[in-house]
Every structure is written in structure tokens, then in C-alpha cells.
N, C-alpha and C positions, 0 to 999 in steps of 0.2 A: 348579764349572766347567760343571757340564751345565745347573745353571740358568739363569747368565749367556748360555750359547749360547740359549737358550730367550727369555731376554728381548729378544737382540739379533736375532731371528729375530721375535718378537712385534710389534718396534718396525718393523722390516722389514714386515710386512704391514702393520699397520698406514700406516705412509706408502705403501704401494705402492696402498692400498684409497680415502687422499685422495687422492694424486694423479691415481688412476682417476677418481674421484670430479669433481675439479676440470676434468678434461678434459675429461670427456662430457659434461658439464654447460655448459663453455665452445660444445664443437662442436654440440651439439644446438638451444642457444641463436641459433647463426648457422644452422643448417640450416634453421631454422623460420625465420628472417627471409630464409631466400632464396624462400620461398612465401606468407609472409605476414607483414606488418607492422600495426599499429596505425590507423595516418595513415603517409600517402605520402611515403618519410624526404627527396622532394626538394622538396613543395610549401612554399613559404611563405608566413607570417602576419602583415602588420607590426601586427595587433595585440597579438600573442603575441611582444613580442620579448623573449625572455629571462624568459620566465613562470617562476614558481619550480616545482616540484616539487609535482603536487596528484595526485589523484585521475585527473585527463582526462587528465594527463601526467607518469607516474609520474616520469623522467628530467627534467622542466622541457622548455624550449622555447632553442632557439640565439636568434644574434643575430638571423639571417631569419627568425625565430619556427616553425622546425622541429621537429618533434616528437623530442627525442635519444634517449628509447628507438627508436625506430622507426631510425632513424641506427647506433644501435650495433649493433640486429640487423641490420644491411644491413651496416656497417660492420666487424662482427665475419669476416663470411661474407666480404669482401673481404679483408680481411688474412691471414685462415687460407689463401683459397686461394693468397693469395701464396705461403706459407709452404710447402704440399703442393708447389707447382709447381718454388720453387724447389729445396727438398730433392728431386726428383724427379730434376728434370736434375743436378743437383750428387752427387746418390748415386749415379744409372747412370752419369755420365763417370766419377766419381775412383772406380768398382769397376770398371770396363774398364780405367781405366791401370794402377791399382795392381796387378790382378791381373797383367795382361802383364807389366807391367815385377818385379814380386814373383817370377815362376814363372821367367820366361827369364832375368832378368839382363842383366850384360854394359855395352856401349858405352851401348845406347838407353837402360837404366834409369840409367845414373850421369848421361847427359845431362839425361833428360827429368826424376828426381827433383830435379836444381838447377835445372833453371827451375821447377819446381814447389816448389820450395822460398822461391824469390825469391818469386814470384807471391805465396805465403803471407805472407812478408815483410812488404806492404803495409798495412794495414788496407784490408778491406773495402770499407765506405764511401767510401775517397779514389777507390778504384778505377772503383765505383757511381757515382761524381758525375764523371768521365771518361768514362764509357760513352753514362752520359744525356747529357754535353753532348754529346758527339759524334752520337752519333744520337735524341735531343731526347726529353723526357720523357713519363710514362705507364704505365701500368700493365703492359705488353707487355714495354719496354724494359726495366721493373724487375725483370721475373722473367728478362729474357735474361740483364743482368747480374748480378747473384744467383745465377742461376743458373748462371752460367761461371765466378766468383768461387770459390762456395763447390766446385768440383773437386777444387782441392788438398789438404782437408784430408778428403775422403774418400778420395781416390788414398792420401795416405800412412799411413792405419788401415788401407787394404786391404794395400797394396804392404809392411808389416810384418809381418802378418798370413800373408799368403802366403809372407815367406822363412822364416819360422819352418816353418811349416805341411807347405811341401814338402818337405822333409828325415824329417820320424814315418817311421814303417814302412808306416805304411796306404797312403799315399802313393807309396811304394815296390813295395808287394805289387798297388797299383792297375796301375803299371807295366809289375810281371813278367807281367801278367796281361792285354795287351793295351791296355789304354784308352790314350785318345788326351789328348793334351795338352789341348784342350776340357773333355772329359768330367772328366776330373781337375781341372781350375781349377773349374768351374764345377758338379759332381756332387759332386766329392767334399772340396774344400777352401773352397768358398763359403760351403756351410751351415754350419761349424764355425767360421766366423766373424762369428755371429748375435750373439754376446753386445758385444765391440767395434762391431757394426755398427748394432746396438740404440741403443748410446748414442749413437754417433756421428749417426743420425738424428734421436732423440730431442735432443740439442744445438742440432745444425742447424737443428731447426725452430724452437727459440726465437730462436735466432739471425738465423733470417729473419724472423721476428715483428717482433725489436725493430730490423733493417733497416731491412722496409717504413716502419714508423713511422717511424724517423730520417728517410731520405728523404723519404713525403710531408710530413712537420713543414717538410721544406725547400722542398714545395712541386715534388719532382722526381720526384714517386710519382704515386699518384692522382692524376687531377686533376679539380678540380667540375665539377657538380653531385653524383658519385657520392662515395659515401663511404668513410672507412678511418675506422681507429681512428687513424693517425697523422694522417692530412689533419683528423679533429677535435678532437686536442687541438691542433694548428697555427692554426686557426680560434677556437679558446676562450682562448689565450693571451690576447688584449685584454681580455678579460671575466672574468678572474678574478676580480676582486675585486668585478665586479659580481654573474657568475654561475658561480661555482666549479662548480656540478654537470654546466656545458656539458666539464668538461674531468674530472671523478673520475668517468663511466659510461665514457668509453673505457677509462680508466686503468685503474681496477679491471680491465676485461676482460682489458687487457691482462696483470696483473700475476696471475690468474688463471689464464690459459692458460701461462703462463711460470710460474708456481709445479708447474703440474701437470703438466707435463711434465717440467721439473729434476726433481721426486719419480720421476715413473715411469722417466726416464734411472738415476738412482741405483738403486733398487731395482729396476726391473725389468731393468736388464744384468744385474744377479749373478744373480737368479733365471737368467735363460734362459742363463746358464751353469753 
């Protein structure tokens, strides 16, 4: 028995150490191409179009004869900061609702949990592709809706979290003991919900990963000359068969940064609980 624990604890570090591993290596990758790139990922070359993968261009060259390593680290640093931006606003609204509505109860929280509930309801994206039409596309409006979308599903990890939470004893003796309602949501029962908040973050951000991309593929994300990982596999679809590698440097990235974070969701939630 003690071995077995041992191996699933081995296995556990172990994927917590790639998934480390795939992140940082993803994020570093785009941090360096927000300071320097190769060749200029928006100049074009029509005698480079679609050059294959050499030496002068490790990635090959798009249809404009642009250089796609150069693309992807510009492209990577654009998607990621989608993803920061919108897990940002999407994690501070639904930990302010949840927590209020989790601690106080009552009329507001049975109200505001089933429109938040509904809201969840939707997919995402239908929601995303309403917003942009409405107030027209871009990179701005993608993290606003994104980032108003993703609320709900951090409101009801928090707003779980806190009914449980408020009830311990600690909770209680915080109470007898003067503290204020504040200080107790946000002192004493916020940080005990690291572990749940961990993953939930850690979700969100592949979640907004593979948003951004949905969206720009559709063309309602980014939009050129600048680049995403989604606005270039959107752009490499015609050339596949011509230039497959215009559309597996995003992809990889993609699939990279979204492996390594699912790792670190999984095994770093139980760790930091």
C-alpha cells in the first residue's frame, strides 16, 4: 500500500515537473518574441511564398512569404495575453460574486446564482460571436467578452466554496472574535480556497487559449497585419496541402501550452491542497 502511494505520488511529480516544464517553455518562448524576433513577423516576401522550412527559416515562410517562426513568437505572446487578460477579469468578477452571494445568501444569491447559471448555460463562443457583432471585432472586444463570459464559472467555484467554508469553526471563532464580514471572506476563507481556485484558473486559461483561436480562425479575434496563433492557422487552412508547416508551428504551440497547463491544473490543485 505504502509503495503504491509512493508511485502515484512519483507519477504526480513527475507530470507536475512536464507540465512546469511545457509552460515555461511555451511562456518564455512568447516573452522573447515580444522583444525580438528573427525577421519582422509582418514584412512580406512575394519571393518567399511558402518557402519550405530551411535553415534562414526554421518554420518555412506563409502565403505573404512571412517568416512563421517569427509569427509564432509574436503570435504566441498575443494569444497568451489574451488568455492572462481574460482569466483576469473572469477570475476577479466571479470571486466577488461568488464570495457575496456564498457568505450572505438569501434573495440576491438564489436570484443572481440562476442568471448565472443560465448565462453558463450557453456556450461560450455563441455568446462571443454576439458581443463582437454587436460591438464589432478585435482584439479589445475579445478579451471584454471572454472576459464577461468566463464569470460564471468562476462565481460558482467561489460561491460553493464559501457555503461550505462559512459554516468550520474557524469561521465562527473569526466571528466571536470581532472580524468583520470583509476580513473573513476575503482573510480568512479566500485563501483556503487556493486549491479549487488553482484549477479553476489553470482551466480557464486553456479555455481562453482555445477561444482566442476559435474566434480569430473566424476571423472575429485578431485582426491583420498582427498576429495570433488562431488568426494563423485561419490564414494556412488554403495551403495545407501546399504548406502544411504554415499551420503545425501554431498548432504545436498551441497544443503545448494547453497540455501544460491541463498537467499543472491536475497535479498542481491537489499538491496546493
Amino acid at each position: 500500500m505504502r509503495s503504491g502511494r509512493l508511485r502515484r505520488n512519483r507519477k504526480r511529480n513527475i507530470n507536475l515537473i512536464i507540465g512546469m516544464v511545457l509552460f515555461l517553455a511555451a511562456i518564455l518562448f512568447s516573452l522573447i518574441g515580444c522583444f525580438y524576433t528573427p525577421y519582422d513577423p509582418n514584412v512580406m516576401n512575394a519571393e518567399l511564398m511558402n518557402a519550405a522550412p530551411s535553415p534562414a527559416h526554421l518554420f518555412g515562410t506563409d502565403n505573404f512569404g512571412r517568416d512563421v517562426f517569427s509569427r509564432v513568437m509574436k503570435g504566441a505572446g498575443t494569444t497568451f495575453l489574451v488568455g492572462f487578460c481574460v482569466v483576469s477579469i473572469g477570475a476577479a468578477g466571479g470571486c466577488l460574486l461568488g464570495a457575496f452571494t456564498g457568505y450572505f445568501g438569501g434573495k440576491a444569491d438564489l436570484i443572481l446564482m440562476r442568471i448565472n447559471d443560465t448565462v453558463a448555460a450557453i456556450p461560450s463562443i455563441l455568446l462571443a460571436l454576439v458581443f463582437v457583432g454587436a460591438f464589432g471585432s478585435g482584439t479589445v472586444q475579445l478579451i471584454a467578452a471572454l472576459g464577461i463570459l468566463f464569470i460564471p464559472s468562476f462565481a460558482r467555484v467561489t460561491r460553493g466554496g464559501f457555503v461550505v467554508q462559512k459554516e468550520l469553526d474557524y469561521v465562527k471563532n473569526a466571528r466571536l472574535m470581532g472580524a468583520g464580514h470583509l476580513r473573513i471572506m476575503f482573510v480568512h476563507i479566500l485563501p483556503n480556497l487556493k486549491s479549487s481556485l488553482f484549477s479553476a484558473i489553470a482551466i480557464g486559461f486553456n479555455n481562453a487559449v482555445l477561444s482566442e483561436a476559435a474566434m480569430s480562425y473566424l476571423s472575429l479575434g485578431v485582426q491583420p497585419p498582427d498576429a495570433s496563433l488562431g488568426r494563423m492557422l485561419s490564414e494556412a487552412q488554403p495551403y495545407l496541402s501546399r504548406a502544411p508547416w504554415n499551420a503545425v508551428a501554431p498548432g504545436l504551440m498551441i497544443l503545448i501550452s494547453v497540455l501544460g497547463v491541463g498537467l499543472l491544473s491536475l497535479e498542481g490543485g491537489e499538491k496546493s491542497g
